[in-house]
Structure formats: structure tokens, C-alpha cells
Residue frames as a rotation matrix with the C-alpha (Angstrom) as fourth column:
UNK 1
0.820 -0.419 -0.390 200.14
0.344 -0.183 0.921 -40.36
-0.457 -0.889 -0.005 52.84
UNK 2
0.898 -0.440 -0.023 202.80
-0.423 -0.846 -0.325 -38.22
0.124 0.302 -0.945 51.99
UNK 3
0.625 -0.522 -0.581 206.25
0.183 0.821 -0.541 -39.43
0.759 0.231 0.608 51.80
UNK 4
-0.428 -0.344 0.835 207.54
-0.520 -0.662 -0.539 -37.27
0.739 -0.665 0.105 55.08
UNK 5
0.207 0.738 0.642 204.67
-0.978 0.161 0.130 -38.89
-0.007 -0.655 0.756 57.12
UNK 6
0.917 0.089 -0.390 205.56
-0.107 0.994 -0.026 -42.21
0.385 0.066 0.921 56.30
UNK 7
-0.467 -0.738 -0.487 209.58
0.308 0.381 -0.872 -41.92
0.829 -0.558 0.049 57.33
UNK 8
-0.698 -0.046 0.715 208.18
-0.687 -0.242 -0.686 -39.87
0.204 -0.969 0.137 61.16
UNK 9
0.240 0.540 0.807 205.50
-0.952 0.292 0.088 -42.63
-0.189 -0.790 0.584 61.48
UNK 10
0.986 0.127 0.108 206.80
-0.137 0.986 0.091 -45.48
-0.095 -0.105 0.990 60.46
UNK 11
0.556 -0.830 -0.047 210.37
0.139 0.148 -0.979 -45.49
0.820 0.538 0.197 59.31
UNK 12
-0.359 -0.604 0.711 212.37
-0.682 -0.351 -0.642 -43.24
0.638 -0.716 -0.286 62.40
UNK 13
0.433 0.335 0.837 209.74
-0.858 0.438 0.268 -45.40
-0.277 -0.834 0.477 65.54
UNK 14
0.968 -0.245 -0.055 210.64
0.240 0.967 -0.089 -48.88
0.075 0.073 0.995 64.04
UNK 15
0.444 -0.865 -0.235 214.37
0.354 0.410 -0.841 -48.01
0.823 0.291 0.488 63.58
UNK 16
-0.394 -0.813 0.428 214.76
-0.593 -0.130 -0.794 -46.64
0.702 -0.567 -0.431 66.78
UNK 17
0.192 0.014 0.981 213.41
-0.878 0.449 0.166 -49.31
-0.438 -0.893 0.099 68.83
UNK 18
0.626 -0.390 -0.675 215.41
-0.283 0.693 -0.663 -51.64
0.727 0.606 0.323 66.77
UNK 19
0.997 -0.062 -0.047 217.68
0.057 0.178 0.982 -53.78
-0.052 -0.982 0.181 68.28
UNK 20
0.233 -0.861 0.452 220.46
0.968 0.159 -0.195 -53.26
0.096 0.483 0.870 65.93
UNK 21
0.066 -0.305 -0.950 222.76
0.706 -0.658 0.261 -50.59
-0.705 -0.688 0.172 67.39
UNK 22
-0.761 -0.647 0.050 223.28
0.350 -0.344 0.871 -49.06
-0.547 0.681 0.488 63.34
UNK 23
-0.239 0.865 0.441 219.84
0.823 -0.061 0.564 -49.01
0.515 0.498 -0.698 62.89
UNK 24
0.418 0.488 -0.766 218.99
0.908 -0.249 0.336 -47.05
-0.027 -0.836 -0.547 65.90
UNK 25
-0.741 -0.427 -0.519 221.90
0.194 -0.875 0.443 -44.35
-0.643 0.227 0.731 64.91
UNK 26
-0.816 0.228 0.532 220.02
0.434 -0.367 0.823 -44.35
0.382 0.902 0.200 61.49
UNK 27
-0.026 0.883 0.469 216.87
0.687 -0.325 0.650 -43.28
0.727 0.339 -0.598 63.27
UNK 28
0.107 -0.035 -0.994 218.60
0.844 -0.525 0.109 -40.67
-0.526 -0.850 -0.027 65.14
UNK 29
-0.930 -0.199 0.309 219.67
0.362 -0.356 0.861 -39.32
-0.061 0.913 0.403 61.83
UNK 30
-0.437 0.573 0.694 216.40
0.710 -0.253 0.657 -39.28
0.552 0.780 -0.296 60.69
UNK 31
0.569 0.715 -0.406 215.01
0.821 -0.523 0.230 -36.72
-0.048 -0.464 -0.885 63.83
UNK 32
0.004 -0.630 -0.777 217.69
0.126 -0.770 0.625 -34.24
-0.992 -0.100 0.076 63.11
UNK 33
-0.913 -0.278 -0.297 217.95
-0.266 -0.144 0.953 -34.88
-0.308 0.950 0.058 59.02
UNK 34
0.421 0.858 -0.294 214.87
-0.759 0.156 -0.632 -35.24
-0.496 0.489 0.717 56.53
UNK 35
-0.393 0.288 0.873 214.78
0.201 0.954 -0.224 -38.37
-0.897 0.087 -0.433 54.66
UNK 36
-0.297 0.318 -0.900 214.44
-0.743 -0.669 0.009 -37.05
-0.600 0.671 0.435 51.05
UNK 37
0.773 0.343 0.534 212.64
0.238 0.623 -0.745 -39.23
-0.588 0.703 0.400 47.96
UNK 38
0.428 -0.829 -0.360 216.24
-0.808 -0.172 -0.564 -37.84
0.406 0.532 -0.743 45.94
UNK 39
-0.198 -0.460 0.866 218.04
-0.916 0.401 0.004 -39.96
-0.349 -0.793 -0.500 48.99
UNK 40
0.174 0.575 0.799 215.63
-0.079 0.817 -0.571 -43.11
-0.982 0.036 0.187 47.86
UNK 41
0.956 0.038 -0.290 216.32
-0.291 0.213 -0.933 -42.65
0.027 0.976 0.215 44.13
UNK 42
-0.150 -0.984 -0.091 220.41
-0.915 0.173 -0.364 -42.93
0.374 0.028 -0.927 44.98
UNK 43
-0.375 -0.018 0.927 219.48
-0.527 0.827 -0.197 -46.10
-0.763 -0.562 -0.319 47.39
UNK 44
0.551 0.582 0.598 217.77
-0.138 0.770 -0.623 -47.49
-0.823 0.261 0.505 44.60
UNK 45
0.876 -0.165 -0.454 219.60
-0.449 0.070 -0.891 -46.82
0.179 0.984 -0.013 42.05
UNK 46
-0.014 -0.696 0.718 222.27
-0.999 -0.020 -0.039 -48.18
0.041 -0.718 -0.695 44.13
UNK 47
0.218 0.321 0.922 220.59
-0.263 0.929 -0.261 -51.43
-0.940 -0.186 0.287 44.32
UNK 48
0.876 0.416 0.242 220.59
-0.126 0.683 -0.719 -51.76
-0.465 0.600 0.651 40.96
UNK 49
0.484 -0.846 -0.223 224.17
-0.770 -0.292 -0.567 -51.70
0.414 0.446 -0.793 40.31
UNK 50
-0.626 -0.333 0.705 224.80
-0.657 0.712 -0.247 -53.82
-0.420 -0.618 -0.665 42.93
UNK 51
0.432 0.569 0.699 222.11
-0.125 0.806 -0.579 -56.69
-0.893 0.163 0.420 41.18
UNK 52
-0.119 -0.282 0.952 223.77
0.624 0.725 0.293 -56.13
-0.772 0.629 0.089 37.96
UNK 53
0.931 0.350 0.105 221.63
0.213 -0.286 -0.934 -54.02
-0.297 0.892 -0.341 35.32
UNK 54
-0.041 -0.265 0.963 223.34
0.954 -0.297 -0.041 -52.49
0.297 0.917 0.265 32.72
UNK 55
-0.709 -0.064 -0.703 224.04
0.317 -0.919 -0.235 -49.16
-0.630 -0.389 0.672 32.44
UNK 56
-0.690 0.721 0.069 221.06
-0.106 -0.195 0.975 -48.79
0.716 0.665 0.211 29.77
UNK 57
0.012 0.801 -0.598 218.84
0.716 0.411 0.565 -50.57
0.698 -0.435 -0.569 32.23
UNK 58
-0.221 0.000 -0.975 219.70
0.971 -0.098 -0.220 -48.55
-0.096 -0.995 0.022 34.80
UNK 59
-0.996 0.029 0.082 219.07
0.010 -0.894 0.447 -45.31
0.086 0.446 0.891 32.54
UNK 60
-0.697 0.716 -0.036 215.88
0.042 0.091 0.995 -46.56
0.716 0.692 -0.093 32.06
UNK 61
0.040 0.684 -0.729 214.61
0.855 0.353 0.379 -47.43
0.517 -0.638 -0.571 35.23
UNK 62
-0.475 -0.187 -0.860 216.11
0.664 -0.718 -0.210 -44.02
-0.578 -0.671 0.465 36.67
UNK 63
0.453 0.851 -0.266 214.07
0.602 -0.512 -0.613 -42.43
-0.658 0.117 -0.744 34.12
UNK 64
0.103 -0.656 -0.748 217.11
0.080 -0.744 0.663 -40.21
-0.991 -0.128 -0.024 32.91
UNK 65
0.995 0.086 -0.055 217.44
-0.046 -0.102 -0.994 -38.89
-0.091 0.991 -0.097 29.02
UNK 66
0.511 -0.793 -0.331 221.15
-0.695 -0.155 -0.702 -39.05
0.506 0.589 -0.631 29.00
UNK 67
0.642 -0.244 -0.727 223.69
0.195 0.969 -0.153 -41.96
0.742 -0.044 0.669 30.34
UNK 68
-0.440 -0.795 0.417 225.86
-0.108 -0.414 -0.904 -39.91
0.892 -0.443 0.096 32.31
UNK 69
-0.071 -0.258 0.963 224.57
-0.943 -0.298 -0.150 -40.56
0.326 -0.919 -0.222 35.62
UNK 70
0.895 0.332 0.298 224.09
-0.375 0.922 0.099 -44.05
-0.242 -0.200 0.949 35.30
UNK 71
0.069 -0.972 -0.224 227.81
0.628 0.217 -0.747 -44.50
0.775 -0.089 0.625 33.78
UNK 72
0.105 -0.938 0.331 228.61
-0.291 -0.347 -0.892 -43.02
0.951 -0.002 -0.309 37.59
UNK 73
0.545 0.090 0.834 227.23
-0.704 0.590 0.396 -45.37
-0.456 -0.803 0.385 39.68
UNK 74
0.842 -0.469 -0.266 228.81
0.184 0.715 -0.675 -47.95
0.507 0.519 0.688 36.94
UNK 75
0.330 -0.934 0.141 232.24
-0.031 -0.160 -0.987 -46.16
0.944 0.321 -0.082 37.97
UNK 76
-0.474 -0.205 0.856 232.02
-0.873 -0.017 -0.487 -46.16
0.114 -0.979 -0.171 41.52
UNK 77
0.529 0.506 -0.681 230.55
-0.268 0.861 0.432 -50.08
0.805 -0.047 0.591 41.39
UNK 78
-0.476 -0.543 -0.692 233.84
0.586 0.391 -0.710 -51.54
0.656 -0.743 0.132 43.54
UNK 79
-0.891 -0.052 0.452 233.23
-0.212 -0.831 -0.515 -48.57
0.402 -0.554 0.729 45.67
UNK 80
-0.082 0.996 0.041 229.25
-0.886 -0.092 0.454 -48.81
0.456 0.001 0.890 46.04
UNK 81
0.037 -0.146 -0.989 230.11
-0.212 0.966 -0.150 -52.84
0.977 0.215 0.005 46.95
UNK 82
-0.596 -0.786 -0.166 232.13
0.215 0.043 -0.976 -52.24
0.774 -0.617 0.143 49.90
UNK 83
-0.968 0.168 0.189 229.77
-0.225 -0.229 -0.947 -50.35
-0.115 -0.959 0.260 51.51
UNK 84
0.236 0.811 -0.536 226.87
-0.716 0.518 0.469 -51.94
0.658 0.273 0.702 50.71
UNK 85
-0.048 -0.130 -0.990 228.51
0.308 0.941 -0.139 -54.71
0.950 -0.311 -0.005 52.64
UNK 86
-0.911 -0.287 0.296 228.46
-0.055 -0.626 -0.778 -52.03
0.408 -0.725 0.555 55.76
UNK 87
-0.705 0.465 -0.535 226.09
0.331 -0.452 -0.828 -50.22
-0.627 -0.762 0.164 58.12
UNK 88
-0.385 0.378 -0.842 224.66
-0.589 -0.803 -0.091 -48.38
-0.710 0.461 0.532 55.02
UNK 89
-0.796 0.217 -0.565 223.42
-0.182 0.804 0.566 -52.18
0.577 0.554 -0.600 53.39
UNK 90
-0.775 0.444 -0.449 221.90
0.630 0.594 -0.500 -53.12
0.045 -0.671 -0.741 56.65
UNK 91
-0.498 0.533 -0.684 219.87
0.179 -0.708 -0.683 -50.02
-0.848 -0.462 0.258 56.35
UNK 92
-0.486 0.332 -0.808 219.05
-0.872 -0.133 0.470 -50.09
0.049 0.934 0.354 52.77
UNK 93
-0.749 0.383 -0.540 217.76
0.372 0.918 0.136 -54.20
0.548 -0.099 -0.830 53.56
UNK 94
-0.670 0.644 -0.370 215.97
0.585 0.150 -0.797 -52.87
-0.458 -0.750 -0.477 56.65
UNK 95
-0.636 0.431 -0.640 214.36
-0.556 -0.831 -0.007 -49.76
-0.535 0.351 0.768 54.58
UNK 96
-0.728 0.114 -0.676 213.31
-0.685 -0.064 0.726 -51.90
0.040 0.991 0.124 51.95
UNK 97
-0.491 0.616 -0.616 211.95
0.642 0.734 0.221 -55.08
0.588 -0.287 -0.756 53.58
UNK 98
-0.770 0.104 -0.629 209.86
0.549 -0.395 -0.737 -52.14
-0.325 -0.913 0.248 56.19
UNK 99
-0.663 0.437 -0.609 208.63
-0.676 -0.699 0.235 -50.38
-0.323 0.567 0.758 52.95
UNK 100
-0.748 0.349 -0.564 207.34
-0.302 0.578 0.758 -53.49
0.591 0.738 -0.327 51.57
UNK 101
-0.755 0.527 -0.390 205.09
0.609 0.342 -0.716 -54.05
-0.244 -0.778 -0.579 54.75
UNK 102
-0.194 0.741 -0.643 203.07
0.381 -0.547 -0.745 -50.70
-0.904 -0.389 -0.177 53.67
UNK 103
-0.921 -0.391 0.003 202.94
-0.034 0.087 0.996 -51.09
-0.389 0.916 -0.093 50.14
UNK 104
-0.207 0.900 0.383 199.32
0.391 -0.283 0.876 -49.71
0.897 0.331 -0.293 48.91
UNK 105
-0.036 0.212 -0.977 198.69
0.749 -0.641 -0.167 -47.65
-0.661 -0.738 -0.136 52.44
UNK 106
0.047 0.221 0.974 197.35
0.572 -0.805 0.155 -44.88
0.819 0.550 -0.164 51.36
């Protein structure tokens, strides 16, 4: 399954008959905006800043031959915190614990 096919069937239906009003924006978003796998590499890499790594670790896991974009999630950490603690956390929790339901679907 393609990675399009998975946010319109499973990602946008679940978040808009959520009952959380911030979800439900997010899955108006998603019928008007695409839902890019770039988008998912920032959320993740996102996470990891917020768990800790290193900025090596975080080089590594992002795959990247040079440090420079991992030392600017490092610099925007305080920044990345805040809203993490927002609307844009609750959606990165709900994404993640939703994704983990269809993990091997094919």
C-alpha cells in the first residue's frame, strides 16, 4: 500500500471522526493538503530531539552525510518543546500510536 492510500484510508477517516476537536481540524487539513513522507521525516526527526539523541544519533538515524540539519533541530530544541506540548504533539502521539496499529499491512 502506498503511503498516500494509507493517510485517505486510514489516517484522514479515523482523525475526523475523532473526538478531539484538534484532531478533527488535522483531518480537515489532510482533505485539502497531502500528507507528505518529507512531513513524517521532520515529525520524526522531531521526536528524536525531543527523547534526547545526540546530534550524531540523530544524523544517523536521519540518514544524512553531513551534521547540518541535525545541529537545526538541536537549535530550535526549546522551540520544538513548546510545541510539542501543543495541538501539533497530540497529533504526532495520535499519528504514531494509529501507525503502529498497521504495521506490516501490506
Amino acid at each position: 500500500m502506498d503511503f498516500q492510500k494509507l493517510v485517505d484510508n486510514h489516517l484522514r477517516p479515523v482523525l475526523l471522526a475523532h473526538s478531539d476537536p484538534e484532531l478533527r481540524h488535522f483531518g480537515m487539513i489532510l482533505c485539502e493538503e497531502k500528507l507528505s513522507p518529507q512531513t513524517c521525516r521532520h515529525i520524526f526527526t522531531v521526536l528524536l530531539v525531543l527523547e534526547g539523541e545526540s546530534e550524531a544519533s540523530i544524523q544517523d538515524w536521519r540518514g544524512d552525510r553531513s551534521p547540518e540539519s541535525s545541529h537545526l533541530y538541536m537549535q530550535e530544541k526549546g522551540d520544538l518543546m513548546r510545541r510539542a506540548n501543543g495541538a501539533q504533539g497530540a497529533f504526532t502521539t495520535f499519528a504514531i500510536n494509529e501507525g503502529e496499529k498497521y504495521i506490516g499491512e501490506e
